[in-house]
N, CA, C and O atoms as CSV, one atom per row, in Angstrom:
chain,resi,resn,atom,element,x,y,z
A,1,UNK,N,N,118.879,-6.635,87.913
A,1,UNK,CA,C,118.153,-7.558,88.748
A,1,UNK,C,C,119.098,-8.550,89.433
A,1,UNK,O,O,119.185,-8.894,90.612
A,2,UNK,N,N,119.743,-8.886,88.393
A,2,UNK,CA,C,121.216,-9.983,89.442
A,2,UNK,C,C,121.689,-9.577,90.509
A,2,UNK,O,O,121.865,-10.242,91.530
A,3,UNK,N,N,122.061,-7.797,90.232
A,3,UNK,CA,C,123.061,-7.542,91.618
A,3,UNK,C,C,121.887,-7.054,92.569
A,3,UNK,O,O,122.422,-6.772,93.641
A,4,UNK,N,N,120.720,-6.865,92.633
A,4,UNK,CA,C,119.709,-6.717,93.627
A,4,UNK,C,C,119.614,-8.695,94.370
A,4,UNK,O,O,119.275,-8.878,95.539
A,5,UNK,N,N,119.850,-9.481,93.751
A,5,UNK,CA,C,119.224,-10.551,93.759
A,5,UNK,C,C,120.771,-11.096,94.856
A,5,UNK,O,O,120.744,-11.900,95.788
A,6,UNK,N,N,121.895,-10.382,94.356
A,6,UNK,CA,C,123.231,-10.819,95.063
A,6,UNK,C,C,123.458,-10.198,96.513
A,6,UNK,O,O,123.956,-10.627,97.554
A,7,UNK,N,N,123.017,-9.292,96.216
A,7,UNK,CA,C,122.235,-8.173,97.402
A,7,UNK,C,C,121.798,-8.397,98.725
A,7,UNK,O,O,122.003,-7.980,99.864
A,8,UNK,N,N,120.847,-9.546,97.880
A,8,UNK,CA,C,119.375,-9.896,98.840
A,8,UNK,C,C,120.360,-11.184,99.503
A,8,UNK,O,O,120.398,-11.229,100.733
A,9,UNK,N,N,120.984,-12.002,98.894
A,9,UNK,CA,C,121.754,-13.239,99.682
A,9,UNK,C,C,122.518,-12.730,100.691
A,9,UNK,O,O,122.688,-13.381,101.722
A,10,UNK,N,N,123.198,-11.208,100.465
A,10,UNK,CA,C,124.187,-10.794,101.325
A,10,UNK,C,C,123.668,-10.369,102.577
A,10,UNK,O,O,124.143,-10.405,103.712
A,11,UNK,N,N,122.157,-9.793,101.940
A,11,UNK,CA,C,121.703,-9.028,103.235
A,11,UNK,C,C,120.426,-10.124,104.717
A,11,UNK,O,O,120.045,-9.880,105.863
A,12,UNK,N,N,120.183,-11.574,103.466
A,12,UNK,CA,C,120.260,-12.106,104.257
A,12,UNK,C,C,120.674,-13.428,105.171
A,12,UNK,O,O,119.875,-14.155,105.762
A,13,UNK,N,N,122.219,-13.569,105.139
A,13,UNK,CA,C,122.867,-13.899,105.138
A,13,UNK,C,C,123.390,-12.759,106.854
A,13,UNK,O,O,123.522,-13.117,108.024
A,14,UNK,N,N,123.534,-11.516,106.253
A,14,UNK,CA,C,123.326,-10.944,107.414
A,14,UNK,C,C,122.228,-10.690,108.361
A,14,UNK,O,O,122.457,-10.240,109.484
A,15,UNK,N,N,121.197,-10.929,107.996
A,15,UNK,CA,C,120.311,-11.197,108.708
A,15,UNK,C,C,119.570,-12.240,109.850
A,15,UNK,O,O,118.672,-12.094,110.679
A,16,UNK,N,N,120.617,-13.586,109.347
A,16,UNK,CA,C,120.401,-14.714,110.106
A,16,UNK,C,C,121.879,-14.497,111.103
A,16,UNK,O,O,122.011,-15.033,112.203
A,17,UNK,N,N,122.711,-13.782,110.584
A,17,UNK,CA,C,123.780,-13.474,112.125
A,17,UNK,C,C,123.511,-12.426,112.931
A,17,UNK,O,O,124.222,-12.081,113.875
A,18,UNK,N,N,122.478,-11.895,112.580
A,18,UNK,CA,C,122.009,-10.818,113.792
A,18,UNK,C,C,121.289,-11.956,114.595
A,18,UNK,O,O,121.558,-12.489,115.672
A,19,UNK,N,N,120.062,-12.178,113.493
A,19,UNK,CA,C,119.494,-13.507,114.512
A,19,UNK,C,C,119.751,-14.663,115.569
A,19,UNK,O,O,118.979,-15.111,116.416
A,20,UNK,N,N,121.365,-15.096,115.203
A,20,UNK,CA,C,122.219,-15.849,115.785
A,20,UNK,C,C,122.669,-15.128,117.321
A,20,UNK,O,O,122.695,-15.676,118.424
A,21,UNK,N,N,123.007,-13.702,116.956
A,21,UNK,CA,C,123.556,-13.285,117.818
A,21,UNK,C,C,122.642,-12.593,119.159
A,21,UNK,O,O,123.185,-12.074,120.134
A,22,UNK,N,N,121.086,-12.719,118.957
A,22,UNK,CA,C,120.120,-12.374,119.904
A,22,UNK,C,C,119.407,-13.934,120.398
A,22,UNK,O,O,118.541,-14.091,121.260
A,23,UNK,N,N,120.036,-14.931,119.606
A,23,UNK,CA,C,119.465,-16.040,120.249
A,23,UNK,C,C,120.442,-17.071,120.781
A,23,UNK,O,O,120.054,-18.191,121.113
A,24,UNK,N,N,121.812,-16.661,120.869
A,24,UNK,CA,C,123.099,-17.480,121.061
A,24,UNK,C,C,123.294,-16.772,122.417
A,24,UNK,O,O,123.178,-15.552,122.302
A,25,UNK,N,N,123.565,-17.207,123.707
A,25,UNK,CA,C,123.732,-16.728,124.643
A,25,UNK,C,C,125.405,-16.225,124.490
A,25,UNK,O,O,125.703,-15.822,125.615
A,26,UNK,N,N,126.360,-16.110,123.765
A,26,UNK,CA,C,128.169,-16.308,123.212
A,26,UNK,C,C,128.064,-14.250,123.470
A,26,UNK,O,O,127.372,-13.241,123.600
A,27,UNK,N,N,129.182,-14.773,123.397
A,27,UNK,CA,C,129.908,-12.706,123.533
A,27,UNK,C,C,130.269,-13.149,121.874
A,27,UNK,O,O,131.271,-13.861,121.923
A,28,UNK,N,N,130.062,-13.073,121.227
A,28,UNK,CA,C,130.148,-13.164,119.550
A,28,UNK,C,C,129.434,-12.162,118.543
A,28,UNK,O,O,128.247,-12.375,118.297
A,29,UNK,N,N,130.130,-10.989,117.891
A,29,UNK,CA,C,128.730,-10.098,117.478
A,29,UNK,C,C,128.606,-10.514,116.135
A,29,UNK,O,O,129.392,-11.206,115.487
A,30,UNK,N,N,127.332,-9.924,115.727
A,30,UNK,CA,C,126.530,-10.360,114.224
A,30,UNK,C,C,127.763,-10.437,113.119
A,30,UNK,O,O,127.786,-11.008,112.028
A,31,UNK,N,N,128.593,-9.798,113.672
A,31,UNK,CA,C,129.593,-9.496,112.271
A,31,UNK,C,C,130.197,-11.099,111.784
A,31,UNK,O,O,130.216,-11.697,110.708
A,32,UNK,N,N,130.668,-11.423,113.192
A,32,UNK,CA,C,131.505,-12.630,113.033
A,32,UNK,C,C,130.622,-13.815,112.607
A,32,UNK,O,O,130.811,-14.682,111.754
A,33,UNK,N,N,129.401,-13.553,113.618
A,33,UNK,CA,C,128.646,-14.967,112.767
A,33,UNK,C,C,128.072,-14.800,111.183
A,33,UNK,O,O,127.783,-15.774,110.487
A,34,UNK,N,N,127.967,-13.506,110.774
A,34,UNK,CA,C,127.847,-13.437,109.249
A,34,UNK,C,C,128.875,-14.192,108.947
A,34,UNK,O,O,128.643,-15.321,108.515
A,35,UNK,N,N,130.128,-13.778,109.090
A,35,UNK,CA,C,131.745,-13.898,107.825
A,35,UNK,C,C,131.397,-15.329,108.340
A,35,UNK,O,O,131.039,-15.803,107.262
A,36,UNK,N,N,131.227,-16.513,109.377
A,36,UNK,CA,C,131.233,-17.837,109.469
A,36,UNK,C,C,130.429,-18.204,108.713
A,36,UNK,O,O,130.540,-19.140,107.921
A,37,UNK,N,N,129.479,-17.468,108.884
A,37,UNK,CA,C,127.834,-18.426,107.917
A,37,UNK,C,C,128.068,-17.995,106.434
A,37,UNK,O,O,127.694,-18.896,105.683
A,38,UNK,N,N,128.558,-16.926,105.776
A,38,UNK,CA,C,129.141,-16.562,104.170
A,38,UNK,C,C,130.593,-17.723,103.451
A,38,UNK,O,O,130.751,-18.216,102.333
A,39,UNK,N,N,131.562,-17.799,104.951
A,39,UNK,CA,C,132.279,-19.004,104.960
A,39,UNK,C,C,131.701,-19.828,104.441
A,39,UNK,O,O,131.845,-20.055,103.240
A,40,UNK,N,N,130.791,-20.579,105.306
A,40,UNK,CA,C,130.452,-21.747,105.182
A,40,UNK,C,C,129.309,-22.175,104.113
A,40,UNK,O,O,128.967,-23.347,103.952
A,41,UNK,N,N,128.633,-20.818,103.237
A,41,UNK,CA,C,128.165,-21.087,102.595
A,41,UNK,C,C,129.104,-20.988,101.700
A,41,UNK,O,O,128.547,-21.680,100.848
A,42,UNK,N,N,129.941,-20.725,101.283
A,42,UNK,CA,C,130.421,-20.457,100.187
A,42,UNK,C,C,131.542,-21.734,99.678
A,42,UNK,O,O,131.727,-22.127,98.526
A,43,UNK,N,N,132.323,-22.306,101.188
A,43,UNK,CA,C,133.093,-23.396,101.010
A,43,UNK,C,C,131.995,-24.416,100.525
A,43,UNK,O,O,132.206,-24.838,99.388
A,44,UNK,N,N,130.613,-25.009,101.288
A,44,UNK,CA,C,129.944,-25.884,100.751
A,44,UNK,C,C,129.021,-25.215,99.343
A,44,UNK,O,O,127.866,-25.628,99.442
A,45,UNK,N,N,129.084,-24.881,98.875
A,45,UNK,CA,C,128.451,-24.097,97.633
A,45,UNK,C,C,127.479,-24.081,97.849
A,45,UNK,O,O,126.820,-24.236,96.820
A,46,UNK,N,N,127.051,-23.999,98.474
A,46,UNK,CA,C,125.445,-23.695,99.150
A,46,UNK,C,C,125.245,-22.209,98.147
A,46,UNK,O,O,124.489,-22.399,97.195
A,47,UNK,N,N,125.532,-21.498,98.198
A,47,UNK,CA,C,125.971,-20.161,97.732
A,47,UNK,C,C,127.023,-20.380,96.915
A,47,UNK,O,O,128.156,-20.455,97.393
A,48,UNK,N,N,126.813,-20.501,95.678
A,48,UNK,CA,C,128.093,-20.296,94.716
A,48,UNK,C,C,129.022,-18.918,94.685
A,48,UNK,O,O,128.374,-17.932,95.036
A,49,UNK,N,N,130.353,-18.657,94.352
A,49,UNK,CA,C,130.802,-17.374,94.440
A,49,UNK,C,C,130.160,-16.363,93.659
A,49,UNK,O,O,129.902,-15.195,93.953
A,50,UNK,N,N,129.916,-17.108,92.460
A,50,UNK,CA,C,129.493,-15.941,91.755
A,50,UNK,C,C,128.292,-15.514,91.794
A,50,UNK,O,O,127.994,-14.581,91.049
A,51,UNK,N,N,127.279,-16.103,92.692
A,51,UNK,CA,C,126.256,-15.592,93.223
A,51,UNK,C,C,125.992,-14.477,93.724
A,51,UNK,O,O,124.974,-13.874,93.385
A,52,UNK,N,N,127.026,-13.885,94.805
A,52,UNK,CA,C,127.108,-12.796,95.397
A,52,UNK,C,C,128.470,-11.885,95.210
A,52,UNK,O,O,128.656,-10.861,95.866
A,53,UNK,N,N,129.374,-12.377,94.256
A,53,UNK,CA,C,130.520,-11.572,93.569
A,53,UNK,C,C,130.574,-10.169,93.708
A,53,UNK,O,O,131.240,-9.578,94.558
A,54,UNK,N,N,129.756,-9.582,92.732
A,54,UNK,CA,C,129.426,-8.362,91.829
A,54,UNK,C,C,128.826,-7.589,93.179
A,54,UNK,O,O,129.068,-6.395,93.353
A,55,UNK,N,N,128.160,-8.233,93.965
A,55,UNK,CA,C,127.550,-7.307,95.244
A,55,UNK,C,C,128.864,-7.094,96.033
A,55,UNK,O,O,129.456,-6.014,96.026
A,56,UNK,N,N,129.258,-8.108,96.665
A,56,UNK,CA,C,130.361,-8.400,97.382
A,56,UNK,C,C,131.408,-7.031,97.210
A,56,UNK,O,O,131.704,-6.115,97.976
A,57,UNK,N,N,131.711,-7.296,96.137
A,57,UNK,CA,C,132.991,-6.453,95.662
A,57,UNK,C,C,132.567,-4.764,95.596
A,57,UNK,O,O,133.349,-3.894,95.979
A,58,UNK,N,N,131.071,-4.440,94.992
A,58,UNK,CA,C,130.854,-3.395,95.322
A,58,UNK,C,C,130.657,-3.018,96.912
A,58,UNK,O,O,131.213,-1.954,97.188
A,59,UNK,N,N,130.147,-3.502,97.760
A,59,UNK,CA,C,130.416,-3.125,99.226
A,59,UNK,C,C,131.529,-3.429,99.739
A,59,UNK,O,O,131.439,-3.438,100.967
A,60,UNK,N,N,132.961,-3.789,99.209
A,60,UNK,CA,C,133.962,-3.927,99.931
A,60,UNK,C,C,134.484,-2.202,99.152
A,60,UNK,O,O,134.895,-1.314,99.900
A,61,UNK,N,N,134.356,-1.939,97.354
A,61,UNK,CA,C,134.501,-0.649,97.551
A,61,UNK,C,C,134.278,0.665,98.207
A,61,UNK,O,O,135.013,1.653,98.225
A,62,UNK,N,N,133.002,0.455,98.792
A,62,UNK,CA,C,132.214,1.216,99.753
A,62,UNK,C,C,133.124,1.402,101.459
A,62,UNK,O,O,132.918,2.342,102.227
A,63,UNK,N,N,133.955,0.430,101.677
A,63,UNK,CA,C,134.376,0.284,102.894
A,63,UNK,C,C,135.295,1.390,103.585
A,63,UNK,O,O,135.341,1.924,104.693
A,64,UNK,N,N,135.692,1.437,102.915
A,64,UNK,CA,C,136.260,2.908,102.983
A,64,UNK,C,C,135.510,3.944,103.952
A,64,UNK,O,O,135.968,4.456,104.974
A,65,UNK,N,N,134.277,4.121,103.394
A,65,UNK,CA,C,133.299,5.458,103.609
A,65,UNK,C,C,133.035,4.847,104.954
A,65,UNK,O,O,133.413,5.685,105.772
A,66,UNK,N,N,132.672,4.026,105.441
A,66,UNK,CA,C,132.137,3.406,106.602
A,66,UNK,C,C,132.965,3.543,107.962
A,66,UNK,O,O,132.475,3.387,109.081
A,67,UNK,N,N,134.646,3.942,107.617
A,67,UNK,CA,C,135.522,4.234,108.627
A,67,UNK,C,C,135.614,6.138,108.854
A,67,UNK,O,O,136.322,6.745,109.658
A,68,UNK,N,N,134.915,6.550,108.124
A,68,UNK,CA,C,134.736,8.261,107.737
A,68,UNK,C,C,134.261,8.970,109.569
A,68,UNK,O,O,134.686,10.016,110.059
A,69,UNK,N,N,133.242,7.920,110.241
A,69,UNK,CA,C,132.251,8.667,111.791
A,69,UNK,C,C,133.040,7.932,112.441
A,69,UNK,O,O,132.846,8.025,113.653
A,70,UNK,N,N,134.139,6.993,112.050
A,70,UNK,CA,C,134.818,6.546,113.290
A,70,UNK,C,C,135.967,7.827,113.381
A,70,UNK,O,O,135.889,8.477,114.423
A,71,UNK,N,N,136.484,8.039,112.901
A,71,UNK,CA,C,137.628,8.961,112.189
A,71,UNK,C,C,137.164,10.291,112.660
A,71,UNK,O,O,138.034,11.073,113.043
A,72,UNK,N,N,136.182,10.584,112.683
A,72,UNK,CA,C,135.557,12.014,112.936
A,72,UNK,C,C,135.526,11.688,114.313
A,72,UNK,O,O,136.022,12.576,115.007
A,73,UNK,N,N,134.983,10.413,115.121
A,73,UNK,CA,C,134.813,10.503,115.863
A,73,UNK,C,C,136.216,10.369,117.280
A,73,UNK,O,O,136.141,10.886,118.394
A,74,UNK,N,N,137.344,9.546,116.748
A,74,UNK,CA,C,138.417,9.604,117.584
A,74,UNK,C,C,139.080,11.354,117.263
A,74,UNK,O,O,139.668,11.722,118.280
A,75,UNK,N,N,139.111,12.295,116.303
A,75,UNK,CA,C,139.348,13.391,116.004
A,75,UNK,C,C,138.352,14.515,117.158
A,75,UNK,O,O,138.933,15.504,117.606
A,76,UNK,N,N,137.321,14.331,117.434
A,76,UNK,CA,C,136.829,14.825,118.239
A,76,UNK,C,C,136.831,14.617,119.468
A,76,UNK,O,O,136.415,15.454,120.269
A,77,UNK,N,N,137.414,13.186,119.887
A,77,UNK,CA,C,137.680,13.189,121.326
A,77,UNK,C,C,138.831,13.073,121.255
A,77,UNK,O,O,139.071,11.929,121.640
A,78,UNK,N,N,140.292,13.867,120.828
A,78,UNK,CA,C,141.583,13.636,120.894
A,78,UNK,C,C,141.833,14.053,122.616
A,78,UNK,O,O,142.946,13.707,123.011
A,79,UNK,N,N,141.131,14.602,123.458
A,79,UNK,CA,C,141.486,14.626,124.518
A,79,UNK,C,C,141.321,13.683,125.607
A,79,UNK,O,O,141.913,13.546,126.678
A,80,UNK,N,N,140.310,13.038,125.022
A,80,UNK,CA,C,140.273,11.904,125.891
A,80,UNK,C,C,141.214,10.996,125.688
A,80,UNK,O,O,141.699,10.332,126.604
A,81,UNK,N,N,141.630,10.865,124.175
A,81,UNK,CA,C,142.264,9.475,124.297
A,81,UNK,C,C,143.872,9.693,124.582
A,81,UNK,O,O,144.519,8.774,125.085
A,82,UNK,N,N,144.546,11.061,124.210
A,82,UNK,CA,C,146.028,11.796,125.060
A,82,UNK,C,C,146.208,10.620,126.491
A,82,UNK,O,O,147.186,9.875,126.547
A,83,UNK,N,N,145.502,10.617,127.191
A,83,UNK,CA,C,145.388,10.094,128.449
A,83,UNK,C,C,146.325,8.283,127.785
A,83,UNK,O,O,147.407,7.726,127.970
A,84,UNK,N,N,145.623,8.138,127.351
A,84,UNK,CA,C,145.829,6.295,126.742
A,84,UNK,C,C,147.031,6.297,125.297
A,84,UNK,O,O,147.415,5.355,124.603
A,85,UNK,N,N,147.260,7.276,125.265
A,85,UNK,CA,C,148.250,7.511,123.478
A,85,UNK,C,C,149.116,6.264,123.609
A,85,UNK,O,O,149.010,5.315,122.831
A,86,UNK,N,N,149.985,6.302,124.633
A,86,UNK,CA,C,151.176,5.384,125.026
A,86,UNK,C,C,150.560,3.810,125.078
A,86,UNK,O,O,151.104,2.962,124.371
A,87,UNK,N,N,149.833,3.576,125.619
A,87,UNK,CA,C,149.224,2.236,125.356
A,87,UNK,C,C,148.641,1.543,124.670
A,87,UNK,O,O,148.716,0.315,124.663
A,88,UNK,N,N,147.767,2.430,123.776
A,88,UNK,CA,C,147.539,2.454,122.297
A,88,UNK,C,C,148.456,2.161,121.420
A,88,UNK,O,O,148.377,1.486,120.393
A,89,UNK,N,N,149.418,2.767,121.941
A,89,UNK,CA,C,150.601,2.737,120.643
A,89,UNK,C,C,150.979,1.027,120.674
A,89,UNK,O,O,150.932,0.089,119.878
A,90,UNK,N,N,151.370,1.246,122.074
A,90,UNK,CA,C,152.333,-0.365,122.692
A,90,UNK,C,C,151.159,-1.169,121.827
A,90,UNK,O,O,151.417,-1.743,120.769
A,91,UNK,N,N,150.024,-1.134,122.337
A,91,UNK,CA,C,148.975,-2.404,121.780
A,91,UNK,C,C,149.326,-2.402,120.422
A,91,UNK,O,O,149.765,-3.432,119.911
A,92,UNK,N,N,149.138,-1.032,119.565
A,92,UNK,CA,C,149.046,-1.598,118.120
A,92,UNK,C,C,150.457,-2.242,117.571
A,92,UNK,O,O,150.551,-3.141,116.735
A,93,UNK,N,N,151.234,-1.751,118.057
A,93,UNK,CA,C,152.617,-2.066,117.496
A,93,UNK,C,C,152.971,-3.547,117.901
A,93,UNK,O,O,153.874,-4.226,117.411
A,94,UNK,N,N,152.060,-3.927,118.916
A,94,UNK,CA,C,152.823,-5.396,119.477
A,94,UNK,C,C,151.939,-6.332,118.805
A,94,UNK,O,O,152.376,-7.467,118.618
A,95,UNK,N,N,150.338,-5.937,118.266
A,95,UNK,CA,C,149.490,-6.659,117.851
A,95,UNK,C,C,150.019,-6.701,116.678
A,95,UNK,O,O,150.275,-7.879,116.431
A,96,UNK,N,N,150.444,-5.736,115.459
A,96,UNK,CA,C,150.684,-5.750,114.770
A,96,UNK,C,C,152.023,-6.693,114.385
A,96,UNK,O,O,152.132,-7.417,113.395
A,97,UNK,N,N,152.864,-6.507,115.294
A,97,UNK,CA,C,153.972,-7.622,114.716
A,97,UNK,C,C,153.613,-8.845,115.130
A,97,UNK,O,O,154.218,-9.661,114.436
A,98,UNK,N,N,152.840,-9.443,116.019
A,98,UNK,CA,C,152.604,-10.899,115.860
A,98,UNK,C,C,151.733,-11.344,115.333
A,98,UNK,O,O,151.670,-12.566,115.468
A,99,UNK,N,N,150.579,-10.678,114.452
A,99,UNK,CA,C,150.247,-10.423,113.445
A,99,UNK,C,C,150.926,-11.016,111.923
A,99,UNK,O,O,150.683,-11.964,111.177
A,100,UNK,N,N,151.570,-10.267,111.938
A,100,UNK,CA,C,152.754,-10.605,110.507
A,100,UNK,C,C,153.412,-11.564,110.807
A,100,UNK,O,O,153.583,-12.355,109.880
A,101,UNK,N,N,154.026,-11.912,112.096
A,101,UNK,CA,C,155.070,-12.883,112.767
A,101,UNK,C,C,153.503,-14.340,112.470
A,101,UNK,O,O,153.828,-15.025,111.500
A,102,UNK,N,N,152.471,-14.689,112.912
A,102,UNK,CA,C,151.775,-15.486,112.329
A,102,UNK,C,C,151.166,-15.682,111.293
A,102,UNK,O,O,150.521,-16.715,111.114
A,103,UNK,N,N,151.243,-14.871,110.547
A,103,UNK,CA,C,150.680,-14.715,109.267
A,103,UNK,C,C,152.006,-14.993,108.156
A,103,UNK,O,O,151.631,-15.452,107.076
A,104,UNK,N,N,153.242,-14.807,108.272
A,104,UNK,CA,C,154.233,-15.502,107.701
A,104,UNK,C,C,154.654,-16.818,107.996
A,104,UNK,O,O,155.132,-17.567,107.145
A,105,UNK,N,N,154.518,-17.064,108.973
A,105,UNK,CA,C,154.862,-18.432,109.703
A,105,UNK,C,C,153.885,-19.370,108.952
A,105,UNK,O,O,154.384,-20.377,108.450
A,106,UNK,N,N,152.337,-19.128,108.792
A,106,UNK,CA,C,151.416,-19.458,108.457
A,106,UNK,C,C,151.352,-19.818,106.850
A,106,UNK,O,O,150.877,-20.846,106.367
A,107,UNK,N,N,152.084,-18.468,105.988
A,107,UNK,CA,C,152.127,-18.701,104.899
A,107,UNK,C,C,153.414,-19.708,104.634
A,107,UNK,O,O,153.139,-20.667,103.912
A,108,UNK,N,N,154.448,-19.650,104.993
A,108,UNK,CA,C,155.756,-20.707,105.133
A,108,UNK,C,C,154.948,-22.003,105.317
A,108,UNK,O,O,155.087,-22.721,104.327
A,109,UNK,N,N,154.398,-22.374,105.964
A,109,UNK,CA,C,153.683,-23.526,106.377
A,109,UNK,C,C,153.180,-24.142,105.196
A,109,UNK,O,O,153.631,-25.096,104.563
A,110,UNK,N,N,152.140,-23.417,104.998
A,110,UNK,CA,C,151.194,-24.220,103.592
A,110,UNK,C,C,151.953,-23.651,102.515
A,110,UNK,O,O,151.110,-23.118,101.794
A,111,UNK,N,N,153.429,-23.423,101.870
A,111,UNK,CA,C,154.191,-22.985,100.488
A,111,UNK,C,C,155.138,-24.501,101.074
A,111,UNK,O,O,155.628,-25.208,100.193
A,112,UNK,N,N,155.350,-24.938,102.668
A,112,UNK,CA,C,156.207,-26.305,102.525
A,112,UNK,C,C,155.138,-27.050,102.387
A,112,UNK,O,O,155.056,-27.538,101.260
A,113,UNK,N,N,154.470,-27.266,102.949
A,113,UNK,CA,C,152.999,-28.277,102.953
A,113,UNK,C,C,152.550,-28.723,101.023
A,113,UNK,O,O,152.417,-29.795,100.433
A,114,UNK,N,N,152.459,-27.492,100.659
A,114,UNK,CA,C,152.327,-27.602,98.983
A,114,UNK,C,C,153.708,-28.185,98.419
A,114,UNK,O,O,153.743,-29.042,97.537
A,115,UNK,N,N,155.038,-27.534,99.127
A,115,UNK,CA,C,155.719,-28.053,98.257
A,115,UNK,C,C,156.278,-29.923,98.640
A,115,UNK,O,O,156.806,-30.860,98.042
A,116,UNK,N,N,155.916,-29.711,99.547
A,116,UNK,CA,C,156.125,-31.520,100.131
A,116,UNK,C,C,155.373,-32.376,99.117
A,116,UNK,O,O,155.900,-33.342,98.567
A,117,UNK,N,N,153.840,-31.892,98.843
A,117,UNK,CA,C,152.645,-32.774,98.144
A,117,UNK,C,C,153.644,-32.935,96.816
A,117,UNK,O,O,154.268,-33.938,96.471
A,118,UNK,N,N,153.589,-31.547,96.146
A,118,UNK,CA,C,154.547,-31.492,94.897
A,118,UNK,C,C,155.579,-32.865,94.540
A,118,UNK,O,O,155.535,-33.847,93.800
A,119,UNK,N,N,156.634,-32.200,95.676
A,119,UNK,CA,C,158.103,-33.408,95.288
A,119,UNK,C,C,157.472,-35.245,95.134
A,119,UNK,O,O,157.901,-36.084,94.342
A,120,UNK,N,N,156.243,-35.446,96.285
A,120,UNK,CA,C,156.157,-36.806,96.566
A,120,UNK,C,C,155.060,-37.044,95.469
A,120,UNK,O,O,154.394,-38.062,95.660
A,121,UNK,N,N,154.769,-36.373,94.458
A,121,UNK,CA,C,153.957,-36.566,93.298
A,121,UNK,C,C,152.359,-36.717,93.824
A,121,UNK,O,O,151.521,-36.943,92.951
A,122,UNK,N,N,151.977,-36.614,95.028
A,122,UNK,CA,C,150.129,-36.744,95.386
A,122,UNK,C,C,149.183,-35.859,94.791
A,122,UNK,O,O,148.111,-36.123,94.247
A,123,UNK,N,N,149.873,-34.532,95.024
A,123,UNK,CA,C,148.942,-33.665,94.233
A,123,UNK,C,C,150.143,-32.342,93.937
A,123,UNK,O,O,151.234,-32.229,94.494
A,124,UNK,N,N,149.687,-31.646,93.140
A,124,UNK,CA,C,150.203,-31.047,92.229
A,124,UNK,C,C,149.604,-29.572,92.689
A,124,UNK,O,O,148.436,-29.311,92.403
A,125,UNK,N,N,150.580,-28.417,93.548
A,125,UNK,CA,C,149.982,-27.369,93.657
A,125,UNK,C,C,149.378,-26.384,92.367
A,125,UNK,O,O,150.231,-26.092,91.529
A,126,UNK,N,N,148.166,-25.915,92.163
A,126,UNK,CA,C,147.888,-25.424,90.999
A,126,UNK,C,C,148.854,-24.106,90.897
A,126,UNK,O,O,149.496,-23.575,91.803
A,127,UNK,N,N,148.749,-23.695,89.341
A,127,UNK,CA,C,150.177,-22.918,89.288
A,127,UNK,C,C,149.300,-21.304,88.713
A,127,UNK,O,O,148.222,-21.244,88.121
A,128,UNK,N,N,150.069,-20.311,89.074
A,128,UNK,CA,C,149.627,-19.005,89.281
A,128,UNK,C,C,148.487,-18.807,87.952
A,128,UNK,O,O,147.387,-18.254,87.951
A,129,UNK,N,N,149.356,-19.606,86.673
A,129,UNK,CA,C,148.738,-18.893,85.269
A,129,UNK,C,C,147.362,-19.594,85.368
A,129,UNK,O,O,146.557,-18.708,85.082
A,130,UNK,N,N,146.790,-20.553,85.585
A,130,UNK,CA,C,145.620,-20.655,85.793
A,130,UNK,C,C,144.730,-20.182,86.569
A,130,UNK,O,O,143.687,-20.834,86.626
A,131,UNK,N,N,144.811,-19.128,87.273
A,131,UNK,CA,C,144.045,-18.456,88.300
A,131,UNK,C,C,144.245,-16.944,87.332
A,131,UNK,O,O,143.471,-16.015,87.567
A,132,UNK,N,N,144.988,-16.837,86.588
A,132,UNK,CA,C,145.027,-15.640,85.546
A,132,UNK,C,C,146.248,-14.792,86.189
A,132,UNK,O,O,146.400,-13.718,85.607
A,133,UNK,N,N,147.376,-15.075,87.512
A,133,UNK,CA,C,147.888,-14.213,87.769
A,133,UNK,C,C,149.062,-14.320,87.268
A,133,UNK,O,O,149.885,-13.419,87.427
């Protein structure tokens, strides 16, 4: 009954970002205003984590299967996309390194940011073994 009940928050939760997204005049699709509105419930505990945990985690195992008709489906039009291969490529390869190029920069940032708080004694970054890692 819990994980039906964790279920039901997830599904509607997605249900008010479809809603968002037929009553928001924005180029924004349901997806994004879900992950904002799950955000934001979850930073204000509106929604505790462990509310929707156990659901959560089973549909992120599931995710997988969900890329299966995209996959079938660029495999079946390999002739169309021959035409675009080269630009495809350029895009992913250039998205991809500034990608990592902000996403390290990003993590450097908040490991000095933590370690600044650290040295000047304000707050104390929490340390791995209490999170269990």
């Amino acid at each position: 009954m819990k994980f039906i009940r964790q279920l039901a928050i997830i599904m509607t939760i997605s249900f008010l970002a479809e809603l968002l997204e037929i009553l928001l005049p924005l180029p924004v699709t349901a997806s994004i205003y879900g992950l904002v509105l799950m955000l934001v419930a979850l930073v204000t505990k509106l929604v505790p984590l462990e509310k929707v945990e156990r659901a959560a985690d089973f549909l992120v195992e599931l995710l997988p299967i969900l890329f299966v008709p995209s996959t079938v489906s660029i495999i079946a039009n390999v002739e169309a996309l021959q035409e675009m291969l080269l630009p495809l490529v350029v895009i992913c390869l250039v998205t991809t390194v500034l990608i990592l190029a902000v996403t390290g920069r990003t993590a450097q940032g908040i490991i000095h940011l933590e370690e600044k708080r650290g040295a000047s004694g304000k707050c104390e970054p929490p340390s791995l073994s209490e999170h269990g890692v």
